[in-house]
Structure formats: structure tokens, C-alpha cells
N, C-alpha and C positions, 0 to 999 in steps of 0.2 A: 664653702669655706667662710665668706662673708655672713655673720649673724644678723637678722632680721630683727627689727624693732617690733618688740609685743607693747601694742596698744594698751594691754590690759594692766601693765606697769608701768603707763605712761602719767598718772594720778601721783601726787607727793603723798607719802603718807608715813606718821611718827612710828617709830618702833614702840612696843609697849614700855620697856623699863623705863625707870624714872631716875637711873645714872649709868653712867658710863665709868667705863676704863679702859687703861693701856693692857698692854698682857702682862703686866705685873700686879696687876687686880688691886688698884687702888682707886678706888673710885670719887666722882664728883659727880654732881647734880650735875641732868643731864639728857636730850635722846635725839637720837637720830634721825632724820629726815632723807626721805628715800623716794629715788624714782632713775628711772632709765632716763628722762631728762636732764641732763647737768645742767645745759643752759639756761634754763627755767629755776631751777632750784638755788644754782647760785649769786643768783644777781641781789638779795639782799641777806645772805651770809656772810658770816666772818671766819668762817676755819669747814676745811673739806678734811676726810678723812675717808682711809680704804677701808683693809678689814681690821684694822685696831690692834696692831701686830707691834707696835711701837712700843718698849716697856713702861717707857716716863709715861710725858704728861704732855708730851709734841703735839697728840692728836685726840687730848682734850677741851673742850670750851672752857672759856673765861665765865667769872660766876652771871655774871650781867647777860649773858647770852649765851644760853643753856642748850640751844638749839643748834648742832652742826649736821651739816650736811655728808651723806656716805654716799662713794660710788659705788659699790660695788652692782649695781644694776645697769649701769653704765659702762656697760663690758664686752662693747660690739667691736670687730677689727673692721676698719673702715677701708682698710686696702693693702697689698701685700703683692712686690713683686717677685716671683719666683724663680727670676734671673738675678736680681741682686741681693734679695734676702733684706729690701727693706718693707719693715712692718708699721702701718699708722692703723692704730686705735685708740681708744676710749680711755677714761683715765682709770675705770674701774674693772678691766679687765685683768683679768689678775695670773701671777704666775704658773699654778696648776696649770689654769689654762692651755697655756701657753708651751708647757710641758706637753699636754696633750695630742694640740693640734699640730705642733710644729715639730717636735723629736721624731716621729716616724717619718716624717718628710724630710729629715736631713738639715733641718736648723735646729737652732735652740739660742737661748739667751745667751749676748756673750760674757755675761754678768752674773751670778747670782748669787744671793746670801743665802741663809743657811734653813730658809722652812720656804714652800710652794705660797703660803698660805699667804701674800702679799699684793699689793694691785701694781699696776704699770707708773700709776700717779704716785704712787706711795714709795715706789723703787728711788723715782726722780726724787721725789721733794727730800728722801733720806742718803737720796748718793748712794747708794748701796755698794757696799765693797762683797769679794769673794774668796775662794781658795787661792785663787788668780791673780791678784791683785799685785804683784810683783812683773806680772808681765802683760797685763789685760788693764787696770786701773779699775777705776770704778763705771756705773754703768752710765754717767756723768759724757765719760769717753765717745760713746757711739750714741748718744742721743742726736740727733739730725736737726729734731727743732720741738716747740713747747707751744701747744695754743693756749691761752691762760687770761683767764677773765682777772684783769685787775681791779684796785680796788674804787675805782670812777666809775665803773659797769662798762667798761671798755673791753673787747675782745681783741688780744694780741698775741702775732705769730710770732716767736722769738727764735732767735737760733743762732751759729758763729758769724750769718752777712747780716741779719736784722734783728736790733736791738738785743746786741750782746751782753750789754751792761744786765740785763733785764734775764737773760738766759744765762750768766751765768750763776747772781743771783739768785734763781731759782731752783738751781740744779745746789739739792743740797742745804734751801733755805726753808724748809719744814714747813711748807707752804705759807709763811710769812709775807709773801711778796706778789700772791695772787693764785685763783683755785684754777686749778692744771685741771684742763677739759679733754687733751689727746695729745699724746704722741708718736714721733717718728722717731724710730727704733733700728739702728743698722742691725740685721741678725747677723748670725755667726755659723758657716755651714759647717757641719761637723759629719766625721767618717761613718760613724756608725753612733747606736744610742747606747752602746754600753760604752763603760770605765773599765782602765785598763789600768790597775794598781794594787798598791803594795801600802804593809804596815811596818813598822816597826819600831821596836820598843828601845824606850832611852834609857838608861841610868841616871841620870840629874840632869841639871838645868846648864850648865857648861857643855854639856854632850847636847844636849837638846840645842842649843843655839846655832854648836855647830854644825849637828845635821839637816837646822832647817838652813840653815846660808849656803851647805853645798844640794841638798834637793833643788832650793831654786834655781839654781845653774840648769839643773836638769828635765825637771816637773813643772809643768803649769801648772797642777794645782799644788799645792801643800798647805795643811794643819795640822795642828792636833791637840790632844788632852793632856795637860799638864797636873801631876796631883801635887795640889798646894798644900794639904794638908801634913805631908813630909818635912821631916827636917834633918839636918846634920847632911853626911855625905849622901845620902838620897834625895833632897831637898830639889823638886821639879822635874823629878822625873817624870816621865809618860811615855804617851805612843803619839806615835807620828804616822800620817796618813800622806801620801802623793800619790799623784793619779795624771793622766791624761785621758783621752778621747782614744777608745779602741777602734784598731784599721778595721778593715770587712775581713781581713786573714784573718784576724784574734779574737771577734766578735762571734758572738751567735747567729745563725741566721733569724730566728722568730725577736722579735719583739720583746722589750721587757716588760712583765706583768706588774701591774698594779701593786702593794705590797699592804700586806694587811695592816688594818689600824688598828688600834687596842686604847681605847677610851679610859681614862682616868674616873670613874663616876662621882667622887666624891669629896670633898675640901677635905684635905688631908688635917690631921694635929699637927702642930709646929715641930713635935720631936722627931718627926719624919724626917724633913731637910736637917735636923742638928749634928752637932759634931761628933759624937756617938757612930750612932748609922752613917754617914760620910768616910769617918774614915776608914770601918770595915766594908765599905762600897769601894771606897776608893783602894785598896788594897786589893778585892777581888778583881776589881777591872782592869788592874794593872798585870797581874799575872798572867786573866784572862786572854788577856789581848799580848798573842806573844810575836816574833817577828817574821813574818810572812814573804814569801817570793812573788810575785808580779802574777796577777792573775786579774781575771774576766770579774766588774763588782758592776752588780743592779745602779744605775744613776741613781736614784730614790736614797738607798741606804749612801750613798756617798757622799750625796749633796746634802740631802733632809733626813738625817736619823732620826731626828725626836719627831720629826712630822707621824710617825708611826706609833705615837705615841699621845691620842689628840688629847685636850685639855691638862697637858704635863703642868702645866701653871699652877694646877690646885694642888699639886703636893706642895707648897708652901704655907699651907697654910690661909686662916682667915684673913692675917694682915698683909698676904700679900711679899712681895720680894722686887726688889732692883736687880738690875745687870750693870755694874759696874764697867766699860771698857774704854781703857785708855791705848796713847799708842808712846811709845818711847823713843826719839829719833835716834838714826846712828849714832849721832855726835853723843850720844850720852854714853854712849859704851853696853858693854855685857855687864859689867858693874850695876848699872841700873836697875837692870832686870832683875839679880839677883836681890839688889835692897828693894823691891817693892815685891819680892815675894818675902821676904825677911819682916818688912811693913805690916803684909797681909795676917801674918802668924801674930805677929805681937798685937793688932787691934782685933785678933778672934776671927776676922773677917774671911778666911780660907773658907773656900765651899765645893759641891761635889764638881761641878760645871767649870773649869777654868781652862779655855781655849785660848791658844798664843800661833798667830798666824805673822806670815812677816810680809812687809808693807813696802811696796815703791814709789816711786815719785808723787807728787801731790797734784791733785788735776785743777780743774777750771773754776769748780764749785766753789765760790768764796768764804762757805763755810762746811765744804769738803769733809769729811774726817781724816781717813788716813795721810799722814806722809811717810817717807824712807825710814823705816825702824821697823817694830817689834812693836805686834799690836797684843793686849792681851786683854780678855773677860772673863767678869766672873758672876755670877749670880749670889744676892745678897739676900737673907730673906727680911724682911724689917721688921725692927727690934728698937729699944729703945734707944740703942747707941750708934742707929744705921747714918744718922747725920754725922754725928761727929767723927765716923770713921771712915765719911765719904772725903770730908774737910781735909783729915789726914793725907790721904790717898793724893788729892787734889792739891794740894800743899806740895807732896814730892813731885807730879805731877809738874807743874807750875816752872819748880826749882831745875828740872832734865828738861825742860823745853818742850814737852809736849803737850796731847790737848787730849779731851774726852768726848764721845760721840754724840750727839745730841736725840738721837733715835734712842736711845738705851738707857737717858738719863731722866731723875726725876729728884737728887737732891744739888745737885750743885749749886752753891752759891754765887750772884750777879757779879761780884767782885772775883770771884775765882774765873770765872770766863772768859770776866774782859781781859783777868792777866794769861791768860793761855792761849788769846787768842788774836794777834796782832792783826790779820784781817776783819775784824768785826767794824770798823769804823768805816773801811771801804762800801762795805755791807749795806750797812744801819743808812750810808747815805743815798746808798741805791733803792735803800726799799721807802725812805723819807719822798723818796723824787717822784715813787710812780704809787705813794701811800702819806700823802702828808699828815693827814688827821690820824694815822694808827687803827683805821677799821677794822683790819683783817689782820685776826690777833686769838691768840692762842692760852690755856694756861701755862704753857711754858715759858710763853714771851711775856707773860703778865711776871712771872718769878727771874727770868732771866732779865730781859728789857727793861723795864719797866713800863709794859702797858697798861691801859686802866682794868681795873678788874673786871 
């Protein structure tokens, strides 16, 4: 079960490209540094990075220092006990993974977002929220503790008894505050490895609200696809997905198989994602998907649809595309929801992609994302007007009291954050305490922070 260290990856070595980017393919000057060493690698870095799953610009380098460090070779489980289901590894061990080894044994993550394709360090540094997220939080919740080379070259165990300023800062602080070398991971034992769930299809965005406020009574997980492209009395309809964890009665005996991939090969033209094709997609997928009774579904296709779909990123296009998502808190009402799809329509911005899951309490991570409300995303493709219609967005944003995710983001403005974000000064002074010069610094925190470039 324990992964053994290949010597022969133990050598640092650059990746060939000469930039990077997030999965929203916009790139900077740039290339990876790589090795089954983390220790070694990150003692004079400024930014670690997993598998580049992040849409912005979180787990980009700053222009002055081109050179970030990946774990993903860094992907050994250093221990795991199979009476309590707690797991410590590596930071670049990544969700497949983990899918793999551990769902046939009767755990699994009690966390997950929405593609495999992620490491353990990258779950932490982004907080990762789930279907769950109303009754599970975020994966912030069951982390145990964080070993995390800060920015002195110091090595520190953080966790809720030692140096919690420091863990919870981290948990959620995009690796700003030091490069996350392993964690301790409470799992979550589960009945069997299939989902046991059902669809069903809304008529608008008032019916939609309401059936996601009474599913969560009922379902641990719930989401689903909203078509924003609608207006008038259909205006946010979609389907809704809930689910739990099927018993050994309602499960299969065999194993779930693998689920086939289907490769994108090629950078799509921009009129692929445009509003044409959208919204005879989105009109098919809506009919398509009609309202179903409770049945046995593959985890893969419930948790990771698009995962089956590898390099989906290049249908956007050369220039690439944003994921827009914010979260709406209660206090702002059902009101809200409907003027920021009202919003979406009048700045063009509606696209085929818009997920609205609903969000509970706010956990530890000082710069956490979700709280109690009504989370919703969208994919943007970038156009000449994708700033100014981020502004917008962020603008109503701002005015309902809520905040935008920082895993997803890539235009927001430094003045729009600070006002969304009433913990950041808590933050900014924890990572000042254990980073006084600003070493370990990112192109985001160079556009948000103010770091040097």
C-alpha cells in the first residue's frame, strides 16, 4: 500500500515548455521544476503548484521568478491507519489516486470537487468545497495537521493544538503562507463504492431554489446545472442531481470500472463555446436529462463528469476562458440569485457550464470560500469585455455580501477583494508574521496583494 521512493526521480529536473498556465490556458512565462523531493526542491522557491487545475492565476509564478516548483512526483502515502481511516502523505499525491487505492477498501475522501485530476496539497491550499458542502464543509474540516516549509526555510507541523494561526491560514491561503510538503487526512468510511441517486429536472430558478433547500434536508450530496441562457418564466431552469453513498443491499457486488476517456485533440475556434451553439446545447441537455427515480450511478460519472472528457479546456478557444464563481449568502435572499442571473443575461456573460450548489456554514480557512447561501459558476471564455464584466458581477457581488473563489479567479480586481472580504486583514497579518519580506508569492498575490512582481 505504502509507495516506495524511485531513486531514479529523485534528480530536479525543468519541464520542457517555456510557460505555464492555469486550466483556463492563459499563460505566463514560465516552467516547472520537478522531483519526488519536495524538501530539496523547495527551500529556495516561491510558489509550489500540483497538477495546474486551478483556472486563474493562484498557481502561477510572479514574472521575476519564472521557476515554480510541482508536486506531483511527490505522491507517496507515508502512512495510513485502517482502523481509523487516517491517511498522511505527500503533497503531490493526488485525487485519482486516492480514488483508486482507497474506494475499493471502503474509504474515500470526505471532500471532493468536481475532476480526480488534483493533488492532496492543492485540495488544502484551495479549501476544496463539494456536493456536501452543506453537511461535510470543506476538506479544510478533516485535515488533522499540515507540514509546511515556511518562508525562513523552516519546517512546520501545523494543526488545531500547534500553531493554529499558521494552519488555519493555510488551509485555503493558495499557498501564500508556505509550500505544503504532507498531509494528515481524516478519511471517510463509506458503505459501498457506488452512488445511489436520482435527477431531476426544474422548471426555473424559484423551483430550483426550492428543490435545492428541501434535497439538502435529505441528500448529502446535491447540485446541478442551471441554463442561464433562458429567460422570461423559464429563466434558470435545469436539473438537479442528489445522491448518497449506496448500502451493500442497493450496490453491485463487482467494483466500478474505469469509465472511458475521450480526448479533446484539438484548440477548438472561439464559435464553439459562443452563444449560438450554447444555447441549442443547452436546450438539448435540458430535455435530455428528464426526471429520474433513485437508482445505482458509477461514482466517476457523478462526482467527475467532465473528467471523461480530458483536455475539455480547449474548446474555448486560443484565448482561453475564466470560471466565474461566487457564493450569495442567505441574508441576501432568493432575490439575489435571480438578479445575478438577470446580470448574467444583460453583460452577454451566460454560458453552457453554470453550476449552483448550496453552501453551509463557513469553516476555519481564513480565506475559505464558501459560506451559508447559494454558490454558483460559470465559465467565461475571454473576450474583450471579460474584465469589465467580471467588475460587474463583482460589483453585485460586493453590494449581497458575498465573495468569489480564489481557485477560479483570474480577473478580479485588488479593491474588489478587499471589499468582499472582511477576513483578509486577519490573513495578510498571519502570513506578514511567518513571511515578513513577501518571498513566497504568486501571480495572483502579485494582482491581488500587492506583491512585487
Amino acid at each position: 500500500m505504502l509507495k516506495a521512493a524511485s531513486s531514479a526521480e529523485s534528480v530536479p529536473h525543468c519541464m520542457g515548455n517555456s510557460s505555464l498556465s492555469g486550466w483556463g490556458r492563459r499563460p505566463v512565462p514560465g516552467q516547472e521544476l520537478r522531483s519526488e523531493d519536495l524538501d530539496r526542491l523547495t527551500r529556495d522557491a516561491v510558489l509550489t503548484r500540483g497538477l495546474g487545475r486551478s483556472y486563474g492565476d493562484s498557481s502561477l509564478p510572479p514574472g521575476s521568478h519564472p521557476i515554480v516548483v510541482a508536486t506531483p512526483l511527490a505522491d507517496r502515502i507515508l502512512s495510513f491507519d485502517e482502523r481509523t481511516g487516517v491517511l498522511r502523505a505527500e503533497a503531490g499525491y493526488s485525487l485519482e489516486s486516492l480514488y483508486h487505492d482507497f474506494l475499493p477498501r471502503g474509504w474515500f475522501t470526505p471532500v471532493t470537487p468536481g475532476t480526480q485530476f488534483v493533488t492532496l496539497g492543492g485540495m488544502v491550499a484551495a479549501d476544496i468545497h463539494g456536493k456536501n458542502h452543506h453537511v461535510d464543509g470543506t476538506i479544510g474540516r478533516h485535515v488533522r495537521s499540515i507540514r509546511v516549509r515556511v518562508a525562513s526555510g523552516e519546517i512546520i507541523e501545523c494543526s488545531r493544538t500547534e500553531e493554529f494561526d499558521l494552519f488555519r491560514a493555510t488551509i485555503g491561503g493558495m499557498g501564500l503562507t508556505g509550500h505544503i510538503l504532507e498531509i494528515e487526512l481524516q478519511l471517510t468510511r463509506v458503505p459501498s463504492p457506488w452512488i445511489w441517486g436520482e435527477m431531476l429536472r426544474v422548471a426555473n430558478i424559484d423551483e430550483y431554489l426550492d428543490a435545492l433547500k428541501a434535497s439538502a434536508a435529505e441528500w448529502p450530496f446535491t447540485m446541478g446545472w442551471i441554463d442561464c441562457l433562458s429567460q422570461g418564466p423559464s429563466m434558470g431552469r435545469g436539473v438537479l442531481q442528489r445522491g448518497r453513498w449506496a448500502t451493500n443491499g442497493e450496490a453491485p457486488e463487482k467494483l466500478p470500472r474505469p469509465l472511458m476517456r475521450v480526448p479533446v485533440p484539438i484548440v477548438c475556434p472561439s464559435w464553439v463555446m459562443g452563444y449560438t451553439v450554447g444555447k441549442t446545447f443547452n436546450e438539448g441537455y435540458y430535455r435530455w436529462n428528464r426526471t429520474t427515480p433513485a437508482r445505482v450511478v458509477h461514482p466517476q460519472k457523478f462526482f467527475y463528469p467532465l473528467d471523461t472528457l480530458l483536455h475539455w479546456n480547449r474548446l474555448y478557444g486560443k484565448r482561453g476562458f475564466t470560471q466565474y464563481q461566487c457564493v450569495l449568502p442567505d441574508a441576501a435572499g432568493r432575490p439575489a440569485v435571480r438578479q445575478l442571473l438577470e446580470l448574467l443575461t444583460q453583460q452577454g456573460a451566460a454560458s453552457f457550464l453554470c453550476v449552483i450548489k448550496d453552501c453551509g456554514e463557513q469553516g476555519e480557512g481564513l480565506l475559505s470560500f464558501p459560506l451559508k447561501g447559494t454558490s454558483i459558476a460559470l465559465d467565461l471564455p475571454v473576450r474583450d469585455g471579460t474584465q469589465a464584466i467580471v467588475d460587474k458581477l463583482n460589483e453585485f457581488v460586493i453590494a449581497a455580501g458575498g465573495r468569489i473563489y480564489l481557485a477560479k479567479d483570474a480577473f478580479t480586481r485588488a479593491e474588489h477583494f478587499r471589499a468582499m472580504e472582511p477576513r483578509l486583514p486577519e490573513w495578510l497579518a498571519i502570513r506578514r508574521q511567518w513571511d515578513p519580506t513577501g518571498r513566497l508569492r504568486s501571480a495572483q498575490s502579485v494582482r491581488l496583494f500587492g506583491d512585487p512582481a
